[in-house]
N, C-alpha and C positions, 0 to 999 in steps of 0.2 A: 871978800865977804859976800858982795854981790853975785858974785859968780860963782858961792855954794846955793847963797839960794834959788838962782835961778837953776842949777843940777837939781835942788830938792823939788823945786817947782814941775820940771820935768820928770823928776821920776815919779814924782807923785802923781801926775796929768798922765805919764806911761800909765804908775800901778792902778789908779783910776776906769784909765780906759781899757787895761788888759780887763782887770777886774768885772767891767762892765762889758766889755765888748766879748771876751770869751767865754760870760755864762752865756749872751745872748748869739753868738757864732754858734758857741755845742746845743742850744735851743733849736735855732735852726735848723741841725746838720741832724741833730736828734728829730726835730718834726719832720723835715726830708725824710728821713730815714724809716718813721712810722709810717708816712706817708706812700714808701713805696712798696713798706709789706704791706701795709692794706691793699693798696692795690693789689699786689701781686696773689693776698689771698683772692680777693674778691673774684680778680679774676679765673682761678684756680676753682675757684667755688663756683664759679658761673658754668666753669669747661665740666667740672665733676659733674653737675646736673645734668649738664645736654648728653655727657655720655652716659648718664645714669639712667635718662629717657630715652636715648638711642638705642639700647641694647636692653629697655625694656617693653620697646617697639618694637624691634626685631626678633626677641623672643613671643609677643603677643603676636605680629607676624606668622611666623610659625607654627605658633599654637593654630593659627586661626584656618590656616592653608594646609594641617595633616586634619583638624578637624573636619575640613568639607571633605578632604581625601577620603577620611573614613567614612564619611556619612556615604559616597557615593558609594563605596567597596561595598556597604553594606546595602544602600538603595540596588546595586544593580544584583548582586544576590537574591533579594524578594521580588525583585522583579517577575510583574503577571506572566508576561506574554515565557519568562523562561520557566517558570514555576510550571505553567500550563504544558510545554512542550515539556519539562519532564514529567510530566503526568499522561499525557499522549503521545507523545513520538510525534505529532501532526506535520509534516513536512511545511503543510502551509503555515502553521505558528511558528515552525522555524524562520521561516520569511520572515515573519512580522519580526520575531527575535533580531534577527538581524538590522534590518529596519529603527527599533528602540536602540538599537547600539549605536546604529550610525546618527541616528539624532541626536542620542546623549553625549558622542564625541564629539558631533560638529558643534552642539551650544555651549557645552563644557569649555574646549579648548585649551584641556588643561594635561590634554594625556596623549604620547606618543601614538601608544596602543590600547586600545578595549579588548580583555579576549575572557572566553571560558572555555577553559577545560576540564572533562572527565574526571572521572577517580581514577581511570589508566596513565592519566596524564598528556593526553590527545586532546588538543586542539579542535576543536568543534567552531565557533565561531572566533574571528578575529577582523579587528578595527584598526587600521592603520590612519595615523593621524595624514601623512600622506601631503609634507609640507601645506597645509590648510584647506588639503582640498581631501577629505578625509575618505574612505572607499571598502566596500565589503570586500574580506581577500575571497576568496574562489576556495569550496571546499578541496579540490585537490591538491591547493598550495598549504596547507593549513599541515601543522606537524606536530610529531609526540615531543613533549619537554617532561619525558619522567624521570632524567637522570638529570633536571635540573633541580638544586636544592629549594630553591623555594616552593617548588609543587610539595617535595615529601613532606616538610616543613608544615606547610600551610592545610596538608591533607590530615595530620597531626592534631588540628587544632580543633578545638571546641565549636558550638555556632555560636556566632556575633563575633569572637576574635580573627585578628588583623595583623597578618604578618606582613612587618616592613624588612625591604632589605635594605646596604648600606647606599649611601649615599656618592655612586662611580661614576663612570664616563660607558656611553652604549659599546659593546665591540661585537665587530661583523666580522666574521671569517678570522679571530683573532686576533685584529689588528683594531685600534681607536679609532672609531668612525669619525669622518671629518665633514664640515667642524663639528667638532667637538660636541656631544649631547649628554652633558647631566640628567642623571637618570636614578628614578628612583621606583623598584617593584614593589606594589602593596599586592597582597592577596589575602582570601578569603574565602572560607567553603563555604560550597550551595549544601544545603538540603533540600527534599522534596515535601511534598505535605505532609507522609508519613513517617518525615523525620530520618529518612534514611540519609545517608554524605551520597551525592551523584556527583561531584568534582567540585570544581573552586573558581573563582572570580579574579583574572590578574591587570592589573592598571600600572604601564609603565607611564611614569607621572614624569613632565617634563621639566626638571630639575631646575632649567635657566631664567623658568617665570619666577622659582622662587628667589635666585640669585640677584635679577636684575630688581627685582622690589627692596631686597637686603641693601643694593646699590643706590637707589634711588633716596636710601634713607642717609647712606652714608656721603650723597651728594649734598645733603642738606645743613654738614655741619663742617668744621674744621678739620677733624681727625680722620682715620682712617676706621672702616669699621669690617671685621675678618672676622669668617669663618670657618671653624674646624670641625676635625673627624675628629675622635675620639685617643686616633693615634698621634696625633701634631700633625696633621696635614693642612694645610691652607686647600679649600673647596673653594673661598673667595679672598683673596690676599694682597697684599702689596703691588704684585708685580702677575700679570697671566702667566710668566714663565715660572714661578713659582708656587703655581697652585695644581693641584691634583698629584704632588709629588707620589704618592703610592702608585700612582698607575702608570708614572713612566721610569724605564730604571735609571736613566740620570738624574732625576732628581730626586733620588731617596735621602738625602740630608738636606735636604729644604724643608725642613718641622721646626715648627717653634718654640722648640726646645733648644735645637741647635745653635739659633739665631738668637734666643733672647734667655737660656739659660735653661738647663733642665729641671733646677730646685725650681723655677720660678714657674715652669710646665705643670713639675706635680702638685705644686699647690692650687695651683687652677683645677686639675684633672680631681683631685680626691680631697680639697679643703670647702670652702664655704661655698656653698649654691653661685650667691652673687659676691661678689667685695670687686673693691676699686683701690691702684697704691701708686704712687712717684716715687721712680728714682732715677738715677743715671739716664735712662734709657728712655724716658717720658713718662706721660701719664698712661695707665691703664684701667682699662673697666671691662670685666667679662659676666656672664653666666651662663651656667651651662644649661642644657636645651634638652631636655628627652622628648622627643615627636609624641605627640598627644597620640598616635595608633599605636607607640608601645606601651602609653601609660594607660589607656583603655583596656589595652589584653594583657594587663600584668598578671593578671591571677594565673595566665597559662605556666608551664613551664619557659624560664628564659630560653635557650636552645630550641624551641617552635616555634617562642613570636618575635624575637628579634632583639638584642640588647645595643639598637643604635642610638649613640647619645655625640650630642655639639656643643663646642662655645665657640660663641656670639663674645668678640673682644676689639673694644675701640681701644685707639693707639693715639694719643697726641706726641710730636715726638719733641723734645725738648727744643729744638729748632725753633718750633712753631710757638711754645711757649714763651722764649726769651723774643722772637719773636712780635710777639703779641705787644710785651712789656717794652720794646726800644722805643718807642715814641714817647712814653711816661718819663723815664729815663731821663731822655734827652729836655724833656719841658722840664723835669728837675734842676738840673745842671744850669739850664738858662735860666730859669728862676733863680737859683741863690747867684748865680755872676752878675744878673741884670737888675735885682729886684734890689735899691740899696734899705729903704725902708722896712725893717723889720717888720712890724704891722700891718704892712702892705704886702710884706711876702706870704704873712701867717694870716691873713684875709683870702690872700690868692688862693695859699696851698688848701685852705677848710673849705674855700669856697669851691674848689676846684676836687676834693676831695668828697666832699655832700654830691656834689653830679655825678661822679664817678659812681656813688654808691645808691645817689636815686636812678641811674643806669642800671644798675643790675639788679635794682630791684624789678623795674620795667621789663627788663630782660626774662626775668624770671616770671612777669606775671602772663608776656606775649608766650614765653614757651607754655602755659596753663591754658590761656584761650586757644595755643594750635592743637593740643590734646582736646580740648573743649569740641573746638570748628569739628575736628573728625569724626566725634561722637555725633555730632549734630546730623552732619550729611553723611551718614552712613545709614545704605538702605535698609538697614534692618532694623529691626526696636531694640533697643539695647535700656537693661534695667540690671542695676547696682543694686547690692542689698547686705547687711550686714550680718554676723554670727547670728542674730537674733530675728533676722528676717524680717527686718522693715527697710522701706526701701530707703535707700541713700542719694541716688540718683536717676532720670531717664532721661534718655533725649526726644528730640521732636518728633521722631520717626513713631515711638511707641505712644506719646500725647495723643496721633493721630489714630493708630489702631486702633489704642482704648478707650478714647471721646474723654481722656480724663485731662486737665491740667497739672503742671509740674508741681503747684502747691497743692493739690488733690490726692497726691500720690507719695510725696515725701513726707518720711516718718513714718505710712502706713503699712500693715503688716505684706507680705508678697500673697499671700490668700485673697487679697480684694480682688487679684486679677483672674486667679480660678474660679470657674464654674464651680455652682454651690456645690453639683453633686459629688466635685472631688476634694472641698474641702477639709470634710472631716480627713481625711487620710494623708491629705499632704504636709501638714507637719511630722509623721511620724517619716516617710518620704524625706522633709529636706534636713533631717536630724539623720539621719541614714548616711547623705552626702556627706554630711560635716564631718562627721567620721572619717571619711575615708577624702578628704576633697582632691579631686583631680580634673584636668580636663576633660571631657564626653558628653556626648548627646544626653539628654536629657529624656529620660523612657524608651532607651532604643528598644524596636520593632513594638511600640505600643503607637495608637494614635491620639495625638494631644489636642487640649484643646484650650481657647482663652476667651475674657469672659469682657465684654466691652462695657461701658457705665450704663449704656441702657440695657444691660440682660441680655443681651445675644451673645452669640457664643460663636466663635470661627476657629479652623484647625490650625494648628500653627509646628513650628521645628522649633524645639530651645535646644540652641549646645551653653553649658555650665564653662565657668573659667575662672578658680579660688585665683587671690593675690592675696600676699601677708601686705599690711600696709601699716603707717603709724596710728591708725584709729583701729586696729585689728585686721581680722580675717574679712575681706569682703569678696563675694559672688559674683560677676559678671553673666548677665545670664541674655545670651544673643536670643532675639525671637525674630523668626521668618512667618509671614504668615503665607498659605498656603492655599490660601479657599479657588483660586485660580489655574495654580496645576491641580488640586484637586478637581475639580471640575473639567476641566480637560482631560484627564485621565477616564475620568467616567465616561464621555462622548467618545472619547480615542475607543474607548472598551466596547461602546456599544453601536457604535459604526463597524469596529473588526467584525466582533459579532452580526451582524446585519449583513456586511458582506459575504462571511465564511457559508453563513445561512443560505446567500442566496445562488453563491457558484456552486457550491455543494449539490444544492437541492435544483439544479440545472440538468434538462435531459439528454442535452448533448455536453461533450468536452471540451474542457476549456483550458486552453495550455500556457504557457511562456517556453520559449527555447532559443537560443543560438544557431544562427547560420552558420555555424561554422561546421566544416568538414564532419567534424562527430556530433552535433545538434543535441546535445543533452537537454534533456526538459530544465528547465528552473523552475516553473508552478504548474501544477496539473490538478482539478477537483476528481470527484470520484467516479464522474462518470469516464472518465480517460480510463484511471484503471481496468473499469470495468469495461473497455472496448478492446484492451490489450491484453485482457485476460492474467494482470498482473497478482500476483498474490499480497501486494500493497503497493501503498504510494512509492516506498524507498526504492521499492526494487522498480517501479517503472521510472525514478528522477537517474538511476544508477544506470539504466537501459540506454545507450547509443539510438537516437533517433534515425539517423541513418541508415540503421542494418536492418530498418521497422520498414523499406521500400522494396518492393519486388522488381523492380526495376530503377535502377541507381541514378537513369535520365529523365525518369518523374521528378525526383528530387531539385536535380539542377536546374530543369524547366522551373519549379516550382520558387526556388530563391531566385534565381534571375530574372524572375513576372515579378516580384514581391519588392525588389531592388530595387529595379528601372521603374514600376507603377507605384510602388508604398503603400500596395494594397493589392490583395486579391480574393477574390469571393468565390465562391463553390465549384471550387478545382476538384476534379474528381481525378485519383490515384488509387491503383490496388497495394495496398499493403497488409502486415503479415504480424500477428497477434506474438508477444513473448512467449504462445504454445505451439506458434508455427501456424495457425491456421490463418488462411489466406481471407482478406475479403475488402471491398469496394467500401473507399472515403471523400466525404466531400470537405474539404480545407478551405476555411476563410482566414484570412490572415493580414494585420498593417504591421508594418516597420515602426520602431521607436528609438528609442535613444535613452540612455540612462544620463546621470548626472556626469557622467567621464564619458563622454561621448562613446561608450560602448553599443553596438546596433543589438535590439534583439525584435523576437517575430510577438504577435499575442494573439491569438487567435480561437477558431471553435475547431471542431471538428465531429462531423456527424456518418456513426456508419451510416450507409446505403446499399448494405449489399441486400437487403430482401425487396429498394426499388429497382437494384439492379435485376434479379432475379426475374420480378415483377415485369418490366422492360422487358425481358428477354421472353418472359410466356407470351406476354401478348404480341412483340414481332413474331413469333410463333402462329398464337392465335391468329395473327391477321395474314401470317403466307397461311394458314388454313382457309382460313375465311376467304381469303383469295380465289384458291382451290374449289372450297366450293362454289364460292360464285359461279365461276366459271365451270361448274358442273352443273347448277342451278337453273344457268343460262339455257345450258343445252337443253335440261328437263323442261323446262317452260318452251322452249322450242319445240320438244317435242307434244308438248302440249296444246301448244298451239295448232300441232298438225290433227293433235286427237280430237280437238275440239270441233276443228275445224270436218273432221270426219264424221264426227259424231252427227253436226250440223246438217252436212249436205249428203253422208252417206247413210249415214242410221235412220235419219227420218224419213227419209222416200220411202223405204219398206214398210215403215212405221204409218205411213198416209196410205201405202197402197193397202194394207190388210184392215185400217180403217175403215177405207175407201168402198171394198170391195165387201167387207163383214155388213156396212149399211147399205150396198147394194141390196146383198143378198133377202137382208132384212125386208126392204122397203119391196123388192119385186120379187120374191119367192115364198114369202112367208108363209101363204096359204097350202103350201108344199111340204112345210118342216111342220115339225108336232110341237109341241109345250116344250119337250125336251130340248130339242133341237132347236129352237128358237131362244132358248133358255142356254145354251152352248153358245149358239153366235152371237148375243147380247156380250157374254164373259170375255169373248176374245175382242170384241171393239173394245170393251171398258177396259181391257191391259194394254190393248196398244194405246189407248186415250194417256193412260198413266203411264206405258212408257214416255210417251212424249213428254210430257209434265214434268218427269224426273228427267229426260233429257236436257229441258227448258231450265229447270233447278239448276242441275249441273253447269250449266252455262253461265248462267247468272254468277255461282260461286266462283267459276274459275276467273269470270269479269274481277271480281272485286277483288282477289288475290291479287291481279295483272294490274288494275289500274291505281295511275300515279295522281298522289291527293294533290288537290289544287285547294290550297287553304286560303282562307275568308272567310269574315263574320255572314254567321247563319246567324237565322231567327228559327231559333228551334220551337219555340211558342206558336208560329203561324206555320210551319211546316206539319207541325202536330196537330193544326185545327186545319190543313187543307185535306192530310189521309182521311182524317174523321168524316168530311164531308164528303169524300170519292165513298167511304161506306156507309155513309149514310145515302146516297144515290144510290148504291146496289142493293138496298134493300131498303124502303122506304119506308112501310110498314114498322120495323123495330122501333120499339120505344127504348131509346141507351141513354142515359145522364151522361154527358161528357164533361169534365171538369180541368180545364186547361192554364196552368200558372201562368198569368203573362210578363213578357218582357224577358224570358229563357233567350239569353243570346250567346252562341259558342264560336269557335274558332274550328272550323273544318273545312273538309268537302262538302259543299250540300247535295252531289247528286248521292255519292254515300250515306250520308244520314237520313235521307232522304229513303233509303234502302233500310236504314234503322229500323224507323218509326213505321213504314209500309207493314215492315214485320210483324215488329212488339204493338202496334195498334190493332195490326191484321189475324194476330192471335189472341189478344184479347178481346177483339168482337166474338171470331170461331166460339171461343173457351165459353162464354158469357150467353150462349144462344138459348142454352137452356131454362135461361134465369127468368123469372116472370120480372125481376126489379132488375136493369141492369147498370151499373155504373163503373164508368173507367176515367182512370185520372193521370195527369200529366203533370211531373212539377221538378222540382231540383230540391237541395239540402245543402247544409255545409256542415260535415262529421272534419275529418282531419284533410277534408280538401272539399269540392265542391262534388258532389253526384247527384244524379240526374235518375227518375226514376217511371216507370210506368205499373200503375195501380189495377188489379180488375176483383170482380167478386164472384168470379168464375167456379169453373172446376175444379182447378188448383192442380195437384199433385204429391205425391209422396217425396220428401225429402229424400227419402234412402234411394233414389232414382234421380238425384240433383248431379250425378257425374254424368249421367251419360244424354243430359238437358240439349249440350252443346255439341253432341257429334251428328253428322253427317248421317242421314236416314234411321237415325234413333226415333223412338216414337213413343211415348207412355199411354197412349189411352188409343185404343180400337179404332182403325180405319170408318168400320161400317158406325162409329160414334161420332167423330171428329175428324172431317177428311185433312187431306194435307200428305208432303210426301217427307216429309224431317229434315230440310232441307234450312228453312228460314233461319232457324237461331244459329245455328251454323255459320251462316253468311252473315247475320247479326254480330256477333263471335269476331271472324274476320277482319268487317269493317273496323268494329273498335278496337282490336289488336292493332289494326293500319295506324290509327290515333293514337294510340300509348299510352291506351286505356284498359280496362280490367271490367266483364260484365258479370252481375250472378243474381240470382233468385231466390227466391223466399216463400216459403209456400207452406198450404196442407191440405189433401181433400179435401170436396165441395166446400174450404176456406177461402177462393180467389189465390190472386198470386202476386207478386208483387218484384220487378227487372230492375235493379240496379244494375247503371252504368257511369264511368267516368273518362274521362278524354284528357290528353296532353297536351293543352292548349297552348305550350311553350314552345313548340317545335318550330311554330311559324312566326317567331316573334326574333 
């Protein structure tokens, strides 16, 4: 009996403790088991988000890198300096065009190539990025691309549209250029101001800065993050040997289709924008990507602007998920083995289970603030705004633009930030966009403006970026402000200007060219053309400098002084006009250096051939002058002998028939009649005047002969000492003499001396008649200093004022006023000696009045 109840005792204490022990074991093994689907979702839920913010980075990425893409396609389209050169052809603004290119490349950094081409599809300028050191190509390297498809394509197109092509590997001579350059063509036609197509704008865009950003996003999370072409291609994928399979023929079945299922390809390809799904095979998250430059030029015909489209797909692969989950797992197992207190287990697992889930909450709030931080430090103003256009969000960057604060701003309509004047019109404006919402600039080709809290206004760039989100449609709307290159653009314009201005309007040429063998110009102003007789710029930049030498050892003298010195100044060379015509140049020239160490010359160049000319008449002139001197010589020589005859041979006779006529006189007279004594008076008084005029003549050829010995005269006392030698020869006359003092010149004084004998000695003669007589002495300053003598004389007929200065000319009657015409003459002379100029002024019994002036430079 004992020993059934102790069996009921036992199975009672069994059914007891099964009873009890197995609801609170399946409690357990049930809250384990909640336990680790929560986890498992939670954490599936944390990976769903990061890939659901990854791949919608990646796509705002995107967006945001064909955005600038296009803005530039279109910025270097309106570009001044190309606009202007298709409005003139100006060789020089082609420079500068070149020049904008190469600066937009090198600050950019974002483009293999910069280039434009024609509407023939010829190559006119091109930019090579030129591993970082970017470089003009040389027009003769520059080539036609019309039988490439994107010219016809892009020539096709409307203005403002944007043909992108797909997204491949660069190939050079047909083969994939190594390494490897992801590459992507945009183009875009130019017009000109009259709205005509002159060609198109092409930007080979360096594909790998977009890849390795895609990277840099996908280093930041668990999964894997791939992108494709439209055909299943991996552009960025799993493995380098696996991506760009189209373009090499081994790996044409590496699409991920292939690899992860084709139903599963076309529901990505042609089902919902974005979605995310687990199975087998991991987690995934795509969406597909159309480049913001083909949703820009939608309106075109597809087949012109380009139908390139991508998915952006993150991969967690189940690996990584189970993964994730072993360590929970494992602290499970050891929980219910280790933990014997139920309540202490279901303490641990709630309490351990609340961390887990205040974990991913935290998780979730740091992934919001990293979204936050980027908004924040992102250089541009960035402003959020809803279907209804009030704002949602800014960050710092646009607080600052606008002087407004974040609670300033939020809630209030997007008009407070427009200038008044374009308020009324921009809601009809952003009700326009909603319509149609896509990514794009924001007013392309208009200029915008934004309105700060205190009323000023600055220009700025907005590009638009709609997202669906759970509180609706909202706007991104990026703002650049501008007022900077704006202003710089304006001084860039008005410095070119300023310079064009002033080489242009330069009288001599002013060039750039190449030492090399054929020396082709690179800049030349107008006065080049115009020395080389070019029929324009083109054809004298087209012209071989080289075949411009008449002798080809001018040339090489010419750079090899320029080499070795780095500079040479007024090299004179004959060279020969693009019409053949020969003539004499003077060449200044320094050596420079471009940014690639390329050498070129810069220089002027000025004809000389009419001082060559010049040069050559007067060495002409002076073997003349030579000539005569030396003919000159002889005459004076023989002058000297006539003088000398005249002296000692003509006057003997001259004294003897004096001599013997006042014999006759003095001791025969009472012999001769009236008549006859009246005859021999006549023949002394002609030989008296022979001599006199012999005497003249003497005098004159003295002051021809002799050599000035220059020194300050005092022409004032030289003038009051003649006055008084006549006033001693006739003592009697009453004559006013009026003498400037302090007259002091630079001469001979035994010459001037000879002056003033003269013109003082003929204005006493002239004056004899006058019952009042007055003569005067003074100087003037008209356009130099002259010097004058005054009388109130007889005067003279001006219509007799030529022949005042010659040698035995006479205006008034011997038997009126003696004299043999001899003086002014020699007056004449002397100041011709001085390199000076005499003349007179006169009228009948008006007096007379001797201007002279002297070269008082000669002795200085």
């Amino acid at each position: 009996m004992a020993s059934n109840l102790k069996n009921t005792l036992n199975w009672q204490f069994t059914k007891h403790f099964l009873r009890l022990s197995l609801p609170l074991i399946l409690i357990l093994v049930a809250m384990l088991w909640l336990l680790y689907r929560t986890h498992l979702d939670t954490t599936l839920t944390i990976m769903q988000a990061n890939e659901q913010q990854s791949i919608q980075l990646a796509s705002q990425t995107v967006d945001a890198v064909f955005g600038v893409l296009h803005g530039d396609a279109l910025y270097l389209a309106e570009n001044s300096s190309l606009q202007q050169w298709l409005n003139t052809g100006d060789p020089v603004i082609r420079s500068h065009l070149n020049a904008d290119f190469l600066a937009f490349t090198r600050s950019r950094r974002l483009y293999d190539q910069v280039r434009f081409l024609n509407q023939h599809g010829q190559e006119l300028v091109r930019i090579n990025w030129n591993d970082g050191k970017p470089e003009v190509i040389a027009e003769e390297q520059l080539q036609s691309k019309l039988d490439s498809y994107y010219v016809r394509k892009t020539l096709a197109l409307n203005e403002q549209a944007v043909f992108m092509s797909p997204f491949d590997l660069n190939i050079e001579h047909d083969v994939i250029e190594q390494p490897i350059k992801p590459t992507i063509h945009l183009s875009t036609p130019v017009f000109d101001s009259k709205g005509q197509k002159r060609g198109l704008i092409v930007l080979n865009y360096r594909g790998q800065r977009l890849l390795n950003r895609l990277r840099a996003i996908a280093d930041k999370k668990s999964g894997d993050l791939w992108f494709l072409n439209k055909e299943g291609y991996w552009i960025l994928g799993p493995h380098p040997d696996m991506e760009w399979g189209f373009m090499y023929p081994d790996r044409q079945t590496m699409r991920f289709g292939h690899e992860y299922g084709e139903d599963t390809w076309l529901s990505m390809l042609k089902g919902l924008q974005i979605n995310q799904w687990q199975d087998e095979k991991g987690l995934f998250t795509y969406t597909r990507i159309t480049p913001a430059t083909a949703k820009i030029a939608s309106t075109e015909p597809e087949e012109y602007v380009g139908n390139e489209q991508w998915i952006a797909v993150t991969h967690i692969p189940p690996s990584s998920i189970s993964a994730s989950m072993a360590g929970h797992v494992r602290d499970l197992i050891i929980a219910f083995m280790v933990l014997a207190p139920l309540l202490a287990l279901l303490s641990g697992i709630i309490t351990y289970h609340d961390m887990r889930r205040r974990q991913a909450e935290a998780d979730a709030r740091s992934s919001e603030a990293r979204y936050r931080g980027l908004l924040e430090l992102a250089p541009d103003g960035i402003v959020i705004t809803n279907r209804n256009g009030c704002i949602t969000m800014v960050n710092a960057q646009a607080e600052k633009w606008f002087g407004y604060t974040k609670d300033e701003l939020i809630g209030q309509p997007i008009e407070k930030l427009v200038p008044e004047r374009f308020r009324a019109t921009h809601p009809a404006h952003r009700q326009n966009y909603l319509a149609n919402p896509v990514v794009r600039p924001m007013g392309a080709g208009l200029e915008l403006y934004a309105r700060r809290s205190d009323g000023s206004e600055f220009p700025v760039e907005i590009s638009l970026s709609p997202s669906e989100t759970e509180q609706g449609l909202l706007v991104t709307s990026i703002i650049r402000d501008i007022t900077t290159r704006k202003q710089a653009e304006k001084i860039q314009e008005q410095t070119r200007m300023r310079y064009e201005k002033l080489v242009n309007n330069l009288p001599v040429g002013v060039y750039r060219n190449k030492p090399d063998k054929i020396g082709m110009f690179l800049e030349v102003n107008q006065a080049m053309v115009d020395i080389f007789e070019a029929e324009s710029t083109e054809q004298l930049l087209s012209h071989p400098f080289s075949e411009s030498y008449c002798d080809p050892v001018d040339r090489e003298t010419f750079i090899d002084t320029v080499m070795r010195q780095g500079h040479i100044c007024d090299h004179e060379v004959c060279l020969k006009t693009l019409q053949g015509r020969e003539f004499h140049a003077a060449l200044t020239a320094v050596m420079k250096k471009d940014a690639n160490g390329e050498i070129f010359f810069d220089g002027i160049m000025q004809d000389i051939s009419e001082r060559k000319e010049a040069e050559r008449k007067v060495q002409q002139l002076n073997e003349s002058l030579r000539a005569r001197s030396m003919e000159l010589e002889t005459i004076n020589q023989e002058l000297e002998a006539f003088s000398y005859s005249v002296s000692h041979d003509l006057r003997a006779p001259l004294r003897a028939i004096d001599g013997f006529s006042r014999t006759l006189l003095n001791e025969y007279a009472d012999r001769l009649d009236d008549k006859g004594r009246d005859r021999l008076s006549r023949v002394r008084a002609g030989a008296q005047r022979m001599a006199n005029l012999i005497d003249d003549l003497l005098k004159l050829s003295r002051v021809t002969r002799t050599e000035l010995k220059w020194k300050s005269v005092d022409l004032s006392l030289l003038a009051s000492e003649v006055i008084e030698d006549l006033r001693q020869g006739e003592p009697n006359r009453a004559v006013q003499f009026s003498v400037q003092p302090g007259i002091t010149v630079q001469g001979d004084v035994h010459l001037l001396r000879v002056v003033m004998d003269n013109l003082l000695g003929n204005a006493w003669k002239f004056t004899s008649q006058r019952s009042e007589t007055r003569i005067e002495v003074g100087c003037k300053l008209d356009d130099k200093l002259t010097y004058y003598v005054r009388d109130n004389g007889a005067g003279f007929d001006m219509a007799y004022a030529n022949k005042l200065f010659g040698a035995f000319q006479r205006l008034h009657d011997a038997s009126e006023f003696s004299g043999t015409g001899i003086g002014l003459a020699t007056v004449q002379r002397v100041i011709h000696k001085h390199g000076g100029r005499i003349w007179a002024e006169s009228a009948v019994d008006q007096g007379a009045i001797f201007y002279f002036t002297l070269n008082e430079k000669e002795n200085k």
